[in-house]
DODOLUM-455660 format. One record per residue (C-alpha): residue in three letters; residue number from 0; z, x, y. Coordinates in pm, 1 decimal. Example, Ala and Ser with C-alpha at 12.3 -4.5 7.8 and 13.67 -1.06 7.14 Angstrom:
<nodes>
+--------+-----+----------+----------+----------+
: residu : num :        w :        u :        v :
+--------+-----+----------+----------+----------+
:    ala :   0 :    780.0 :   1230.0 :   -450.0 :
:    ser :   1 :    714.0 :   1367.0 :   -106.0 :
+--------+-----+----------+----------+----------+
</nodes>
This chain:
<nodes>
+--------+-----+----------+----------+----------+
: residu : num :        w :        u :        v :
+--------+-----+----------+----------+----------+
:    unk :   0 :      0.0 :      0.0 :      0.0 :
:    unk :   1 :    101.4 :    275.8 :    231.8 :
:    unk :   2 :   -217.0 :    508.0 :    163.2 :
:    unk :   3 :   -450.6 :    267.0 :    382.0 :
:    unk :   4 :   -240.2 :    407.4 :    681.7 :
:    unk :   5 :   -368.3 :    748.4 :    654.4 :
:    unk :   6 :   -754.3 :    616.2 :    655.6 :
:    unk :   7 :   -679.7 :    454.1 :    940.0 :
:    unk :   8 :   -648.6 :    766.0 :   1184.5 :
:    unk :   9 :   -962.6 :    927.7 :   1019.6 :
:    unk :  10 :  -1141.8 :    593.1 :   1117.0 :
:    unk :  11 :  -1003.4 :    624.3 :   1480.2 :
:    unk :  12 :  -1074.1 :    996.7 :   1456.9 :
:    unk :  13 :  -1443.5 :    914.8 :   1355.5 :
:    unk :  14 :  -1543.2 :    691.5 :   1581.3 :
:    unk :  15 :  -1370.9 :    860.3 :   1888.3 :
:    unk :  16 :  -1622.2 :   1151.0 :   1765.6 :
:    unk :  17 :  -1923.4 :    959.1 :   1831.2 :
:    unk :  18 :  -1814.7 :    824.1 :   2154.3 :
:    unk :  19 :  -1847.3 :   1211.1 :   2313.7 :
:    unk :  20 :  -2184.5 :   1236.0 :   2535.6 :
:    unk :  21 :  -2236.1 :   1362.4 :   2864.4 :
:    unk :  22 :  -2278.2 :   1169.2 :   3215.4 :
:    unk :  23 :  -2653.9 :   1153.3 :   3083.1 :
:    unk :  24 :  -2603.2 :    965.5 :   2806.3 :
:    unk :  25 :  -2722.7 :   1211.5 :   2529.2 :
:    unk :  26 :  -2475.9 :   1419.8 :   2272.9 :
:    unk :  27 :  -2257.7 :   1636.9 :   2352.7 :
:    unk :  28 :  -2353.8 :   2006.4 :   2255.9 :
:    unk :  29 :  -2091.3 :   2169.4 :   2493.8 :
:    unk :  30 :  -1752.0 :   2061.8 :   2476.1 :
:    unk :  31 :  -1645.4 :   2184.0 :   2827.2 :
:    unk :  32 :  -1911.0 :   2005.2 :   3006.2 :
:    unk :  33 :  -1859.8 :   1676.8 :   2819.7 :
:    unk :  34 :  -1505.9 :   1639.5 :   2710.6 :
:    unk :  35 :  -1328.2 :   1554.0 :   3041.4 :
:    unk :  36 :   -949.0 :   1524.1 :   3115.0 :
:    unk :  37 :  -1022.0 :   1127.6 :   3146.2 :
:    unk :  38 :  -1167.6 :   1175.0 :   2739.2 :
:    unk :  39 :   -915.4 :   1356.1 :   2632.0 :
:    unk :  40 :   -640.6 :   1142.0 :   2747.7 :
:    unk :  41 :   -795.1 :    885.7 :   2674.5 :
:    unk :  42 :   -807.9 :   1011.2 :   2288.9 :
:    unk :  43 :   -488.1 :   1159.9 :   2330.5 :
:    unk :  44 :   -364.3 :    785.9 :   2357.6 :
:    unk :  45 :   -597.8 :    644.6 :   2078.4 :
:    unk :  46 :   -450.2 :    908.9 :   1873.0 :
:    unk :  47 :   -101.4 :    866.5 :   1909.2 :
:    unk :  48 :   -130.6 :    433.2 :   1871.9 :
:    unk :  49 :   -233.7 :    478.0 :   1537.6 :
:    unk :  50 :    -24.5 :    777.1 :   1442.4 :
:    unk :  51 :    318.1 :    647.0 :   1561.1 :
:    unk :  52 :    239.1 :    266.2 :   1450.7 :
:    unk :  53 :    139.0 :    400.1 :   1115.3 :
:    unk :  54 :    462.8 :    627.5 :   1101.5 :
:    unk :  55 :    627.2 :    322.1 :   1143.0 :
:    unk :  56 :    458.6 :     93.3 :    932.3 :
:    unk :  57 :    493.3 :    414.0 :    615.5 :
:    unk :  58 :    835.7 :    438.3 :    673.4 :
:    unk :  59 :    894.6 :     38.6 :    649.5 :
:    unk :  60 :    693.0 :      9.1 :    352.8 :
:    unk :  61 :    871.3 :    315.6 :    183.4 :
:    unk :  62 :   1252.6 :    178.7 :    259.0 :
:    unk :  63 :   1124.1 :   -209.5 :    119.3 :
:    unk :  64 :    980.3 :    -31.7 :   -167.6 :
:    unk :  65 :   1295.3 :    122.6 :   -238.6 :
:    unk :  66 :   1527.9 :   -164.7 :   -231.5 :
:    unk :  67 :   1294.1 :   -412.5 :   -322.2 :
:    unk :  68 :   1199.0 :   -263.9 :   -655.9 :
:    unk :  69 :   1545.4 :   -220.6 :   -700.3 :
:    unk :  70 :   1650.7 :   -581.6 :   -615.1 :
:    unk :  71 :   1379.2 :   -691.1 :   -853.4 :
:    unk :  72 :   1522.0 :   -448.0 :  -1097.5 :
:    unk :  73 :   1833.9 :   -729.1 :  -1120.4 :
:    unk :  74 :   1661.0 :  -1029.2 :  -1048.0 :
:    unk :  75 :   1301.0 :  -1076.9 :  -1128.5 :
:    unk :  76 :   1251.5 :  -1361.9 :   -902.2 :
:    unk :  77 :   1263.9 :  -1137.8 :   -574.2 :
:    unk :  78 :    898.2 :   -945.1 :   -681.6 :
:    unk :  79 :    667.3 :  -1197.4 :   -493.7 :
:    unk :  80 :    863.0 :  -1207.3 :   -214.1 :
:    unk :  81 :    917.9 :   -788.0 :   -217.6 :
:    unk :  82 :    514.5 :   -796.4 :   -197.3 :
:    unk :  83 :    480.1 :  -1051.1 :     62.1 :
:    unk :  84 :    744.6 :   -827.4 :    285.4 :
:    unk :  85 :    570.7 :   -495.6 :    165.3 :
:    unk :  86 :    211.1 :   -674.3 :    291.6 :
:    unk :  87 :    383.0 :   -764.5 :    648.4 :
:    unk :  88 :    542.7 :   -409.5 :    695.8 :
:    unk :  89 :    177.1 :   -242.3 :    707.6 :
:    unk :  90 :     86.8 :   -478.1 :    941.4 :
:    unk :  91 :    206.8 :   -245.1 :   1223.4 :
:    unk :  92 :    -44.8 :     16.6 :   1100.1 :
:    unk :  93 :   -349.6 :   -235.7 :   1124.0 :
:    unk :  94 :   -245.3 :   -334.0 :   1472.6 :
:    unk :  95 :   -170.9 :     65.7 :   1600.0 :
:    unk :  96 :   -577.6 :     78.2 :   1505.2 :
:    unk :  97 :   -713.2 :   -250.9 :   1681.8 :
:    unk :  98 :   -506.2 :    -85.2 :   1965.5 :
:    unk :  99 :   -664.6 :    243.5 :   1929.4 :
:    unk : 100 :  -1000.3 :    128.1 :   1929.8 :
:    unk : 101 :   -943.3 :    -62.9 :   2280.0 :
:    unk : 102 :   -927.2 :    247.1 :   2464.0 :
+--------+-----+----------+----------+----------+
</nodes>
């Protein structure tokens, strides 16, 4: 459940890749000349949506793991709810990307 949080800053990184041209319009080929300070906060920002909300969202799916599997362990009624909670705690992950692919 938690792996899909990785993918989701080498999306952002991806497309933030392809956005890089110069005031012309065309690819970059020099970095200097292309990547502004207004880019590179800009990705800077992108970056660090994704990265902290999927922190976030890992670390919430890794503690409900751990006490959910172990709840189920004594009761076997709590698994679908465990997943339902587990499906809602990566939800912060999939809402750091819509918010990195804004800027």
């Amino acid at each position: 459940m938690a792996g899909v949080l990785g993918i989701y800053g080498l999306v952002v990184a991806v497309i933030l890749k392809g956005t890089l041209s110069d005031e012309t319009g065309e690819p970059c080929t020099d970095p200097n000349a292309c990547f502004t300070y207004a880019n590179g906060f800009k990705h800077l920002a992108a970056g660090l949506s994704v990265g902290i909300s999927a922190l976030g969202a890992g670390m919430a799916v890794g503690i409900i793991g751990d006490v959910g599997i172990r709840a189920a362990g004594q009761q076997e009624k709590l698994y679908v709810g465990m997943i339902l909670i587990l499906i809602f705690a990566g939800a912060p992950g999939m809402y750091g990307l819509i918010a990195a692919l804004a800027f």
